[in-house]
C-alpha positions as CSV (number, residue, x, y, z in Angstrom):
1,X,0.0,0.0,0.0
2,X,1.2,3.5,-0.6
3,X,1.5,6.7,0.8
4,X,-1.3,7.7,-1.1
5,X,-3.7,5.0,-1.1
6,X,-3.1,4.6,2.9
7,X,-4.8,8.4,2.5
8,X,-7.3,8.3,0.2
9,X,-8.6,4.5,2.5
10,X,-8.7,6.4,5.7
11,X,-10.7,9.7,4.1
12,X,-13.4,7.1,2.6
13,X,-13.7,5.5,6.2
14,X,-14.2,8.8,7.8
15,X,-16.4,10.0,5.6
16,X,-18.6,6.9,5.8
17,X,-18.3,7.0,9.7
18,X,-19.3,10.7,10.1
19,X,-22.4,9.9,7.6
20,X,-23.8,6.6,9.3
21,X,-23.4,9.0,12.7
22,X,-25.7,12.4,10.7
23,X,-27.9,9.8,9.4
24,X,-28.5,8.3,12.7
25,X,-28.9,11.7,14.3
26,X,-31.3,12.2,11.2
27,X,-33.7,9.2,12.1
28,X,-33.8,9.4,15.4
29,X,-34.8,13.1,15.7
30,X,-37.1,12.5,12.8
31,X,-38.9,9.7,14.9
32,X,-39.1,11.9,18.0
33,X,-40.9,14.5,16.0
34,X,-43.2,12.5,13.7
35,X,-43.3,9.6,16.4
36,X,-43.2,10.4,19.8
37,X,-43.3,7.4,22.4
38,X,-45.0,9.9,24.6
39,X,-46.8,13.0,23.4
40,X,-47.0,15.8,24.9
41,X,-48.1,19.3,24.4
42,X,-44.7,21.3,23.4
43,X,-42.9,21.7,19.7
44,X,-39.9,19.4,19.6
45,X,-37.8,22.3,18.9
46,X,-34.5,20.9,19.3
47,X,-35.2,17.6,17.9
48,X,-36.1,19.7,14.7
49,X,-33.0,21.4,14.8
50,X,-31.6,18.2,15.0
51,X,-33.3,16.6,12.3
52,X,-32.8,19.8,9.7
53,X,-28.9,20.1,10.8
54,X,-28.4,16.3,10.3
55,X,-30.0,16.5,6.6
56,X,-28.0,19.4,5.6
57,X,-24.9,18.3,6.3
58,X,-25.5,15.0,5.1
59,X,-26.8,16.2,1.9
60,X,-23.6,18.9,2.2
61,X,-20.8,16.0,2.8
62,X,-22.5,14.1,-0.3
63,X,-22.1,16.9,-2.3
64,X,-19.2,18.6,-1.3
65,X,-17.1,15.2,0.3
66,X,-13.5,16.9,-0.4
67,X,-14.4,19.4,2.2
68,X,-14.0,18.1,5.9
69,X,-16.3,19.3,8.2
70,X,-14.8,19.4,12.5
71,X,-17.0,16.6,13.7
72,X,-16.2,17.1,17.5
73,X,-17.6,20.3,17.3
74,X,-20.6,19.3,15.6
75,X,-21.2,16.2,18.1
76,X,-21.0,18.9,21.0
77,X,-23.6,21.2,19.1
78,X,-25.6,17.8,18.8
79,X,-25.3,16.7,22.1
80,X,-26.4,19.9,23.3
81,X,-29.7,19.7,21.4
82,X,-30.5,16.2,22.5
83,X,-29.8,16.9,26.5
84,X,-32.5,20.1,25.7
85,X,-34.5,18.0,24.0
86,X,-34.4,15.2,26.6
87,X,-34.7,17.7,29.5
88,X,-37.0,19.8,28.2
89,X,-39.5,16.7,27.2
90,X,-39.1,15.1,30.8
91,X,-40.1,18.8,32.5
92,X,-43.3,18.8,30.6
93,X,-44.0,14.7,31.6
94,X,-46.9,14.9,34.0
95,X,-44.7,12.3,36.4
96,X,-41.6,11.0,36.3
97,X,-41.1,8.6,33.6
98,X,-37.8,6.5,33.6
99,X,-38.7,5.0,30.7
100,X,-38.4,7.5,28.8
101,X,-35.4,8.9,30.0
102,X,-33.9,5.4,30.3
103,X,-34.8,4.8,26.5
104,X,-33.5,8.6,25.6
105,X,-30.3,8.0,27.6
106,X,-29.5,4.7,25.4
107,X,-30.1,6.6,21.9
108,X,-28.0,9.4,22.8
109,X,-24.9,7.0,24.1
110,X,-25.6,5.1,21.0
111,X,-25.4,7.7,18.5
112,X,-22.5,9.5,20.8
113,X,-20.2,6.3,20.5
114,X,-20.2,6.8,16.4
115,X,-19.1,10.2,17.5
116,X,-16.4,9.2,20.1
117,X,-15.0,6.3,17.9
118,X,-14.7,8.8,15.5
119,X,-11.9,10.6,17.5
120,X,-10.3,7.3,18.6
121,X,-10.1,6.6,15.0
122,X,-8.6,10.1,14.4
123,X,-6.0,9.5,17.1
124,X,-5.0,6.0,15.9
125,X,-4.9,6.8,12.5
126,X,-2.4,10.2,13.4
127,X,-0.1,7.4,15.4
128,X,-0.2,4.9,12.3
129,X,0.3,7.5,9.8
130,X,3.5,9.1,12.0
131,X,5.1,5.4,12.4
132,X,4.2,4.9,8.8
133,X,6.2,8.1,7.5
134,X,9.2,6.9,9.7
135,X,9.1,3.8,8.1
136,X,9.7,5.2,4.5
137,X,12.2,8.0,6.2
138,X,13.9,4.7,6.8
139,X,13.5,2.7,4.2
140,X,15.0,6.1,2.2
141,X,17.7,5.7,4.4
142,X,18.4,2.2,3.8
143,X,17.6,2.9,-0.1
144,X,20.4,5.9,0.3
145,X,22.9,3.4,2.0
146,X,22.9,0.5,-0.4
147,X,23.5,2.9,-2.8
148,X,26.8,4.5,-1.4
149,X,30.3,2.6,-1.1
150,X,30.3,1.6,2.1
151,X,34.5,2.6,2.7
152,X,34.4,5.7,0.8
153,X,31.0,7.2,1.5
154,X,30.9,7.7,-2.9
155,X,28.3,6.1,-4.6
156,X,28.4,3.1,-6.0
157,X,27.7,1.5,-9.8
158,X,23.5,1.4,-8.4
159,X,23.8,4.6,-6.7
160,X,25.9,6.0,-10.5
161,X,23.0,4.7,-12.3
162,X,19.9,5.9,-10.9
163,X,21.9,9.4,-10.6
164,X,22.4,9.1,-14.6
165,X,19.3,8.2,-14.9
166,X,17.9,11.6,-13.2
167,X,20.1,13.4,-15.1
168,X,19.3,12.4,-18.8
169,X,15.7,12.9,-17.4
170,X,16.1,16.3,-17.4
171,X,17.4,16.7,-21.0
172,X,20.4,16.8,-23.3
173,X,23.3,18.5,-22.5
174,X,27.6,18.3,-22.7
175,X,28.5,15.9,-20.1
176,X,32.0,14.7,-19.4
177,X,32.8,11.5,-18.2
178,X,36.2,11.0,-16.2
179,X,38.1,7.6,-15.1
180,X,40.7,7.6,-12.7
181,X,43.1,5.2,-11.2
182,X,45.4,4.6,-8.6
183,X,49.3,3.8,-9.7
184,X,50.7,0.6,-8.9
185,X,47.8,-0.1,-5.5
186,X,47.8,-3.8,-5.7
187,X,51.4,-3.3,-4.9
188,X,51.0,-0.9,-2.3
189,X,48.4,-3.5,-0.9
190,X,50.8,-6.3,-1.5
191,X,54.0,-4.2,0.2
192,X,51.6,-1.7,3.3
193,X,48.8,-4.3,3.6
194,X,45.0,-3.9,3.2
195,X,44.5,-1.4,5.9
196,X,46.7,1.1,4.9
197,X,45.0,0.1,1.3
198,X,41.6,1.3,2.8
199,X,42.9,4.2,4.4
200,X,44.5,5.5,1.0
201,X,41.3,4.7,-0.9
202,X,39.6,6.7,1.7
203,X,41.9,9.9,1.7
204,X,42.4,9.8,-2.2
205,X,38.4,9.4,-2.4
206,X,37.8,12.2,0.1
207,X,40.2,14.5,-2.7
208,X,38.5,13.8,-5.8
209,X,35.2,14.8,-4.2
210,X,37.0,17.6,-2.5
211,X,38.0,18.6,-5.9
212,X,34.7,18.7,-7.5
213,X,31.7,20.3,-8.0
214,X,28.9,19.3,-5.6
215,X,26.7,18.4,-8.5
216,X,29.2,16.1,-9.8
217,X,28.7,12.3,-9.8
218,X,31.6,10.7,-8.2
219,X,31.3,7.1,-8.5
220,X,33.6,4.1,-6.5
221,X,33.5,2.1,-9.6
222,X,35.8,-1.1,-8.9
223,X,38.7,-1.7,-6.4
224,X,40.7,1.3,-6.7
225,X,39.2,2.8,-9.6
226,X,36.8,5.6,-9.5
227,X,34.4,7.3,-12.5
228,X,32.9,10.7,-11.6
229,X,30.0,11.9,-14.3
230,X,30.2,15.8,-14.8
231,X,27.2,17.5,-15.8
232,X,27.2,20.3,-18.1
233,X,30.8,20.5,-18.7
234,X,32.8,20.6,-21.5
235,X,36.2,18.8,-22.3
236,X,38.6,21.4,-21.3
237,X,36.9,21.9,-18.1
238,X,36.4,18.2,-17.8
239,X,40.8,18.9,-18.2
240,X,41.1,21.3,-15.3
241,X,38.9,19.4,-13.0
242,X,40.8,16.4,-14.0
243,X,44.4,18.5,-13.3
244,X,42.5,19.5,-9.8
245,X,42.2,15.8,-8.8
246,X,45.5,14.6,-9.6
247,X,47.2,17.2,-7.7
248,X,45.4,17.3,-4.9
249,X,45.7,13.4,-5.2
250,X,49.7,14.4,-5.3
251,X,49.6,16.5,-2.3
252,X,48.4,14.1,-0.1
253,X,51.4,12.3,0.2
254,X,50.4,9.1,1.0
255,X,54.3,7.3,0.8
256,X,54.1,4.6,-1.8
257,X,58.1,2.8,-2.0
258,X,56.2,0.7,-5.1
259,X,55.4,4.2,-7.1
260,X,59.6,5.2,-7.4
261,X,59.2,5.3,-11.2
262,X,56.6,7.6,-10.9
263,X,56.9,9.7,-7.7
264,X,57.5,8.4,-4.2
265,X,53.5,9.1,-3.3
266,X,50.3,7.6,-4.4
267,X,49.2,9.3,-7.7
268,X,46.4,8.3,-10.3
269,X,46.2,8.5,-14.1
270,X,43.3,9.8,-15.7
271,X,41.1,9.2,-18.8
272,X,38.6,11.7,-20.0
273,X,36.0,11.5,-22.2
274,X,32.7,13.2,-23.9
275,X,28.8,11.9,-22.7
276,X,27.8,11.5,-26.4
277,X,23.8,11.0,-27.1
278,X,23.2,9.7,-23.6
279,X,25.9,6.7,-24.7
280,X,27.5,5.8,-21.1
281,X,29.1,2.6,-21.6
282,X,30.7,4.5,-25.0
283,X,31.8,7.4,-23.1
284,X,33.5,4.6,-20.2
285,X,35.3,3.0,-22.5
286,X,36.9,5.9,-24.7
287,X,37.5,7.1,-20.9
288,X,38.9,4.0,-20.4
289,X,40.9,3.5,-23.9
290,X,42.6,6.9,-22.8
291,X,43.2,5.9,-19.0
292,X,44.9,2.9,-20.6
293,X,47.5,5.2,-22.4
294,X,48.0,7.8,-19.9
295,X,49.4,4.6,-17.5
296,X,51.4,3.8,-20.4
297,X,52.8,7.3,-20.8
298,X,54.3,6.7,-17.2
299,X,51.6,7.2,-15.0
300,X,50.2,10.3,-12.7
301,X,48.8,11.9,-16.0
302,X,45.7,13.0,-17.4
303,X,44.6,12.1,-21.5
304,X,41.8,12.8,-23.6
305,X,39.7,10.3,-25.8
306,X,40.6,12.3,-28.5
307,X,44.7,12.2,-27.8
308,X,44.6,8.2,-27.8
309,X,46.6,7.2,-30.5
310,X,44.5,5.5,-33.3
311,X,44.9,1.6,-34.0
């Protein structure tokens, strides 16, 4: 059951309960007025009012059932009439008559407990409905969590693809796609072990988002290698942010013995590539075509699709 449906259920039931309470009110005024179990000599005023009010508004709520009427205020005006009614009837009696009352008492408590169930269900209905909208804040939550890499906090390939999926929602538009990844880290894994290994994926992880936009996707997409998607940005921008990453990548200075060739830190190499007509396994794989070369240009650079040497 939705959200919605859950609403539009519990509307129907209080609108049915309110209207089984005026039509009750409705009959059993009308059968004091027309059908008296005692007569006496006075104008059932209030029963009248009783009557007319209950017809109007049921006739009103079938006509206009979007607009919600405040029932407790309505069973107090009611309740009012009916203890006139009932007092006003037992004054005129010529002696006391506890059948009358005793049969007036039980219609009113009858009728009444439509009205009081009525606000139970209210109340019970306001719990279920807040417990019901902390169970999807949850379930978001849990949604939200499973997609997110659970060591670096970035999303992962579900959490990338219902991103892209928002995003080519919204329309065309000059996206750049750039693949990054770390020098030589199954040897620093091999040489520092795997907890220094998660500690450099989370610091070098914590830079590339540093180092981009907030609106950028930035995507854990295997071991040490990360995508991030940028929106509306052309390839020489896609260039600077890419410079951006790799230096601040530089500056951490995470010691790596395995890297000498390169530096004596962790670095990454970097492919860039266009989002062409809302291709993304294209755009990965000229990204990752030109990742390819810039490791065999020696590492800790950045190269376009377009600068890949042709086969």
């Amino acid at each position: 059951m939705t959200v919605q449906s859950w609403r539009t259920l519990r509307a129907q039931k209080y609108q049915l309960t309110f209207r089984l309470y005026l039509f009750l009110n409705l009959v059993s005024s009308a059968l004091s007025v027309f059908s008296p179990i005692y007569d006496v000599d006075i104008f059932p005023l209030p029963a009248t009012l009783i009557a007319v009010g209950s017809g109007i508004l049921l006739l009103w709520n079938w006509r206009y059932a979007r607009i919600r009427l405040n029932v407790p205020i309505i069973s107090a005006v009611f309740g009012c009439l009916w203890a006139w009614h009932i007092l006003s009837k037992t004054q005129i009696l010529y002696s006391a008559n506890d059948n009358f009352q005793l049969v007036a008492l039980f219609s009113v408590l009858f009728v009444g407990t439509i009205a009081f169930s009525y606000v139970i269900q209210r109340r019970n209905d306001t719990f279920a409905q807040g417990l019901m909208y902390k169970l999807l804040e949850e379930r978001e939550t849990l949604n939200g969590l499973s997609m997110l890499d659970p060591l670096t906090g970035l999303y992962n390939r579900r959490g990338f693809q219902f991103r892209l999926e928002s995003l080519l929602a919204v329309g065309a538009g000059q996206h750049s796609v750039l693949l990054l990844d770390i020098d030589h880290f199954k040897a620093y894994n091999d040489h520092y072990g795997h907890m220094m290994g998660d500690q450099a994926l989370m610091r070098v992880s914590a830079a590339v988002r540093n180092s981009v936009r907030s609106r950028d996707i930035v995507t854990r997409f295997g071991g040490e290698e990360f995508m991030i998607l940028l929106p509306n940005c052309d390839i020489p921008t896609a260039m600077q942010a890419a410079e951006r990453i790799r230096q601040h990548v530089y500056d951490l200075k995470i010691p790596h013995m395995f890297n000498a060739s390169v530096a004596t830190h962790v670095t990454v190499s970097i492919g860039v590539a266009p989002l062409v007509d809302k291709d993304i396994n294209g755009a990965i794989a000229m990204a990752d075509k030109a990742l390819y070369e810039a490791k065999n240009m020696g590492r800790n650079n950045i190269l376009t699709s377009d600068q890949v040497p042709a086969v």
